[in-house]
C-alpha positions in Angstrom: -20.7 10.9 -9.0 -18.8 7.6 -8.3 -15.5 8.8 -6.7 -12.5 6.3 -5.2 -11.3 6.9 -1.3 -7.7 5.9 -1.1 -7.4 5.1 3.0 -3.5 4.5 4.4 -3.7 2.7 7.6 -0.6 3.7 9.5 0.0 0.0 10.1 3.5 -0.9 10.5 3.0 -2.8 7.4 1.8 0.2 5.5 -1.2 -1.3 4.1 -4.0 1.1 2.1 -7.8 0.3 2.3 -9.8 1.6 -1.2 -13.3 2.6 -1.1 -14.8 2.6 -4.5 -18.4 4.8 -4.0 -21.1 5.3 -6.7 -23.5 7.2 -8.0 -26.0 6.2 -5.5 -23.7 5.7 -2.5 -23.4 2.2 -3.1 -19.6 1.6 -1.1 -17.5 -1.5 -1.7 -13.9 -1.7 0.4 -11.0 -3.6 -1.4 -8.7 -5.0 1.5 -10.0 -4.0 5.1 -7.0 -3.5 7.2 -9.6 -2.3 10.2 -12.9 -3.3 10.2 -14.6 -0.7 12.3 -12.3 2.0 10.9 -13.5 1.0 7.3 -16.9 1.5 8.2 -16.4 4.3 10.3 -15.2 5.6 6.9 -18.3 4.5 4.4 -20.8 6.3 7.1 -18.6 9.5 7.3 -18.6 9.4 3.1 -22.4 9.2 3.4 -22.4 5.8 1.6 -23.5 1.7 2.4 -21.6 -1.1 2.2 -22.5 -2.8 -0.3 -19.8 -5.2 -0.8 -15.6 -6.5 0.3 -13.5 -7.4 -1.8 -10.0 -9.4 -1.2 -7.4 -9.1 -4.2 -5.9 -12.4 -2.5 -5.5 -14.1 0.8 -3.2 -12.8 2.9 -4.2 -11.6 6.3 -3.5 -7.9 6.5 -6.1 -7.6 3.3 -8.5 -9.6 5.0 -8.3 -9.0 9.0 -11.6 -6.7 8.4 -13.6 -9.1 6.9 -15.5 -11.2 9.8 -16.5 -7.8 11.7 -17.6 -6.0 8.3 -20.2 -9.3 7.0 -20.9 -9.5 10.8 -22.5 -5.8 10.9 -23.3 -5.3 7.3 -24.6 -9.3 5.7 -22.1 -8.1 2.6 -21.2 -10.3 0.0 -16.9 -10.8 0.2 -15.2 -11.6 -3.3 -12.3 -12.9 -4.0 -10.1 -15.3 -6.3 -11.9 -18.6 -6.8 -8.7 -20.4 -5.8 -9.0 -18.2 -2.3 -11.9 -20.7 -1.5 -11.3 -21.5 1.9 -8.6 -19.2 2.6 -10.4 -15.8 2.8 -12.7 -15.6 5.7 -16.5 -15.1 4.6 -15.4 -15.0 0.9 -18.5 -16.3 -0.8 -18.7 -14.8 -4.5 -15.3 -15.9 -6.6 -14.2 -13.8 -9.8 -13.2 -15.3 -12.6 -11.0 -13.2 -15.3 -13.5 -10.7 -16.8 -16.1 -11.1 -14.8 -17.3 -7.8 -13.2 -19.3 -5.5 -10.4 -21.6 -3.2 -11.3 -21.0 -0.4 -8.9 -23.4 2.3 -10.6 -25.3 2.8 -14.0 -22.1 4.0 -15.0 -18.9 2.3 -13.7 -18.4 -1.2 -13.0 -15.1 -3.4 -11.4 -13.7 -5.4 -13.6 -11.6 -8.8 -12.4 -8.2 -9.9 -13.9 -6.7 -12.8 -12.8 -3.2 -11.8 -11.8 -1.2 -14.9 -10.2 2.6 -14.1 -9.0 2.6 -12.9 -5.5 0.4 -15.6 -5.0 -1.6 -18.1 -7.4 -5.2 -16.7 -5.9 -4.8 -12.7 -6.5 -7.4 -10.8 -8.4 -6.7 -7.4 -9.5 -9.9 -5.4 -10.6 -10.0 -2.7 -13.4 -12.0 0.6 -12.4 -14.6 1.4 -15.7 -16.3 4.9 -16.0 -18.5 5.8 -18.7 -16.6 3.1 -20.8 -13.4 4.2 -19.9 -10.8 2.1 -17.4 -9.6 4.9 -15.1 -7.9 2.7 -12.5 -6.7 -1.1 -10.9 -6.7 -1.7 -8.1 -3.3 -3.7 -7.5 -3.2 -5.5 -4.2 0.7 -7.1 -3.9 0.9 -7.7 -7.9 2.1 -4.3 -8.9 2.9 -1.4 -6.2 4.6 2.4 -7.0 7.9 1.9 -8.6 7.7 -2.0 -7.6 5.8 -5.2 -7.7 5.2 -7.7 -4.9 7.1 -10.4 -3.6 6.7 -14.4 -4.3 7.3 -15.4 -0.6 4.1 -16.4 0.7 2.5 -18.7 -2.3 3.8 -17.3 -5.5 6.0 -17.7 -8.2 8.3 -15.0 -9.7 8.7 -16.3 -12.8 4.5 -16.4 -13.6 4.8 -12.7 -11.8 7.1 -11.9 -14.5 4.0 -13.2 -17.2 1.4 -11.2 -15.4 3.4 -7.9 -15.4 4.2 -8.4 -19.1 0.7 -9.4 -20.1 -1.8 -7.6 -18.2 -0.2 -4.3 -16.7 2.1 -3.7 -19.9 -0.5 -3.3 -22.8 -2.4 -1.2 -19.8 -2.7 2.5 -21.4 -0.6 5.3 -19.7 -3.6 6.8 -18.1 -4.4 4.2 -15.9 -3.9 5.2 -12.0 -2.3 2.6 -9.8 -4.2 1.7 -6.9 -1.8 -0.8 -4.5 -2.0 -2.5 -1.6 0.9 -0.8 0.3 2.8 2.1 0.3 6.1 1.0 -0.1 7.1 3.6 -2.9 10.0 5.5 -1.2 12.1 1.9 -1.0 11.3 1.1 -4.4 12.3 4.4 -5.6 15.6 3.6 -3.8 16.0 0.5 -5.6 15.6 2.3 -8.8 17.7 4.8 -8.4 20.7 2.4 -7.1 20.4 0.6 -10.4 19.5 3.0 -12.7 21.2 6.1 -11.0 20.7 8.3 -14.0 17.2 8.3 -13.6 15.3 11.9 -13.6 12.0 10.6 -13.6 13.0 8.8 -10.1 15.3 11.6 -8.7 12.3 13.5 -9.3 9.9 11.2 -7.7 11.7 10.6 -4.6 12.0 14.2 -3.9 8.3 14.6 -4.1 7.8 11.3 -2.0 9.3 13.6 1.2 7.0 15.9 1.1 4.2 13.5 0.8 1.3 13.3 3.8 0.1 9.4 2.6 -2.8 10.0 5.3 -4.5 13.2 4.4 -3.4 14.0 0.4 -2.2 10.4 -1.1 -0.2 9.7 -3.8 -1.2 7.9 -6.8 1.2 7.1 -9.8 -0.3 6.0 -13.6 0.9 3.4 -15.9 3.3 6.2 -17.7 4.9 6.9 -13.9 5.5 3.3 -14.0 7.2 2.9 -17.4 9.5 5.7 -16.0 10.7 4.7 -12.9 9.7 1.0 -12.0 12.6 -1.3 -13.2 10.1 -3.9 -13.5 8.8 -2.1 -16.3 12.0 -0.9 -17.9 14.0 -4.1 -18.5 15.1 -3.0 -21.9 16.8 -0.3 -20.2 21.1 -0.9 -21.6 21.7 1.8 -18.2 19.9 -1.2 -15.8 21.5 -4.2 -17.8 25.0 -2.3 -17.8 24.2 -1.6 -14.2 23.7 -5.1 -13.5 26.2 -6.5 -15.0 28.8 -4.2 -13.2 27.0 -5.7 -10.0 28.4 -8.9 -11.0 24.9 -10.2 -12.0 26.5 -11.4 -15.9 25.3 -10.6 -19.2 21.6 -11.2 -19.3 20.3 -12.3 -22.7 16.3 -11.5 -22.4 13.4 -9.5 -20.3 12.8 -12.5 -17.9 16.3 -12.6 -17.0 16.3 -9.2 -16.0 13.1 -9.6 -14.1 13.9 -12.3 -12.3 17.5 -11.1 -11.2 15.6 -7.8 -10.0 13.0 -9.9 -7.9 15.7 -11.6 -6.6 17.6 -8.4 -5.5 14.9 -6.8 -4.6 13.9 -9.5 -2.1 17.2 -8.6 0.1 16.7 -5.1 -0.4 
C-alpha cells in the first residue's frame, strides 16, 4: 500500500522532509533537511531509497543530498533550471513529466516558478486519482512563499491562480515548512471575521507537528489563506482601512498581501 511519511525536523527554520513509499517499498524523500536522519527513517519504514527529489534550490531542501547519493547511488531530481544549483541533481522535470513510484501511483511534476524561477511542485496520483502536492515554498498552510531569494511575486501570483486554484478541494497540501500558526495570524488580522481561521488556530495549539502532523486540503485553503480569498469585500475593506487604497483587481490584492506579509 503506497502511504506518504510527513517528517518535521525541529530545525529552527521549521522545515518538513516527505517520504512518499510504495507498494513495493520503493522510498523517495522530497527535501532532505538531515541526511542520516532521512535514512534512518526509510530503514525504520522498512523501505529503499529509491530516489531525492528537490522542489527548488535552496539549501535547507537540499543539505541532505551529498550524504543520501553518497550511501545510496540515488538519482536526485529537480527543476531543469536548478542545473547546477542543486548538489547531485542529475534527472530534471519538465511540467508533466512523472515518477512512477508503484504499479499504482506515480509523482507528477508541475512547473511552479514564484518563490523562485526553478521550483517544481509534484502532484501525488493513486489509482488515477491526485490525492496530494507536494508544495515546497510555492504554497504553505494558510500562506505561500516569499520572492526574496530568486523569485518574483507577481509570476507567484500566476502560479497560485493557475495551477493550485482549478486544484480540486480534496487535494492535501504537502509544504515545505510549518509556518501555519503565523499565517493564520495574518489571516485573522485582515480578515478578523474569519471562523474557518479562529477555528484553525485553536486547533493549531493543540498540535504535536512531530508525532501526529497536520495536513490542510485545497478547501482549508480556500477558507482561510488570503492568497486564495482575494475576492473577499471583508479583506479588500480591511485593506483599505489599512490605508492600502482601493484595489481594482485579484493581482492587486495579491501583491499588496505579499508585500505585507513579507514584514509580518
Amino acid at each position: 500500500m503506497m502511504r506518504v511519511v510527513q517528517h518535521f525536523t525541529d530545525s529552527n527554520l521549521r522545515n518538513f522532509s516527505y517520504f512518499v513509499i510504495g507498494e513495493q517499498g520503493n522510498a523517495f524523500i522530497f527535501d532532505p533537511w538531515d541526511g542520516q536522519e532521512c535514512l534512518d527513517i526509510v530503514q525504520r519504514e522498512g523501505a529503499l531509497v529509491k530516489g531525492v527529489i528537490n522542489t527548488h534550490e535552496h539549501w535547507d531542501h537540499t543539505r541532505g543530498n551529498e550524504l543520501i547519493v553518497k550511501k545510496t547511488q540515488c538519482p536526485v531530481y529537480a527543476h531543469p533550471r536548478a542545473q547546477g544549483k542543486v548538489a547531485e541533481a542529475d534527472v530534471f522535470l519538465e511540467d508533466g513529466d512523472f515518477i512512477q513510484v508503484d504499479s499504482q501511483s506515480k509523482l507528477i511534476a508541475v512547473d511552479t516558478p514564484g518563490h523562485t524561477m526553478a521550483h517544481l511542485c509534484l502532484l501525488l496520483e493513486h489509482q488515477g486519482r491526485i490525492e496530494a502536492i507536494f508544495t515546497g515554498d510555492t504554497l504553505f498552510n494558510a500562506g505561500v512563499g516569499n520572492c526574496h531569494n530568486g523569485g518574483d511575486p507577481e509570476v507567484l501570483f500566476e502560479t497560485i491562480e493557475k495551477k493550485f486554484k482549478p486544484l480540486e478541494d480534496h487535494i492535501k497540501i504537502y509544504p515545505g515548512h510549518e509556518y501555519l500558526g503565523n499565517n493564520l495570524g495574518f489571516t485573522l488580522n485582515y480578515e478578523p471575521q474569519n471562523d474557518e481561521a479562529t477555528q484553525w488556530l485553536q486547533k493549531y495549539k493543540e498540535i504535536d507537528w512531530k508525532n501526529s502532523p497536520v495536513t490542510t486540503t485545497i478547501k482549508d485553503e480556500k477558507e482561510i489563506n488570503l492568497f486564495f480569498r482575494l475576492e473577499s469585500e471583508d479583506l479588500k475593506e480591511s485593506l483599505a482601512q489599512n490605508g492600502e487604497g482601493k484595489l481594482s483587481n485579484r493581482k492587486e490584492v495579491f501583491l499588496t498581501l505579499r508585500q505585507l506579509r513579507n514584514k509580518w
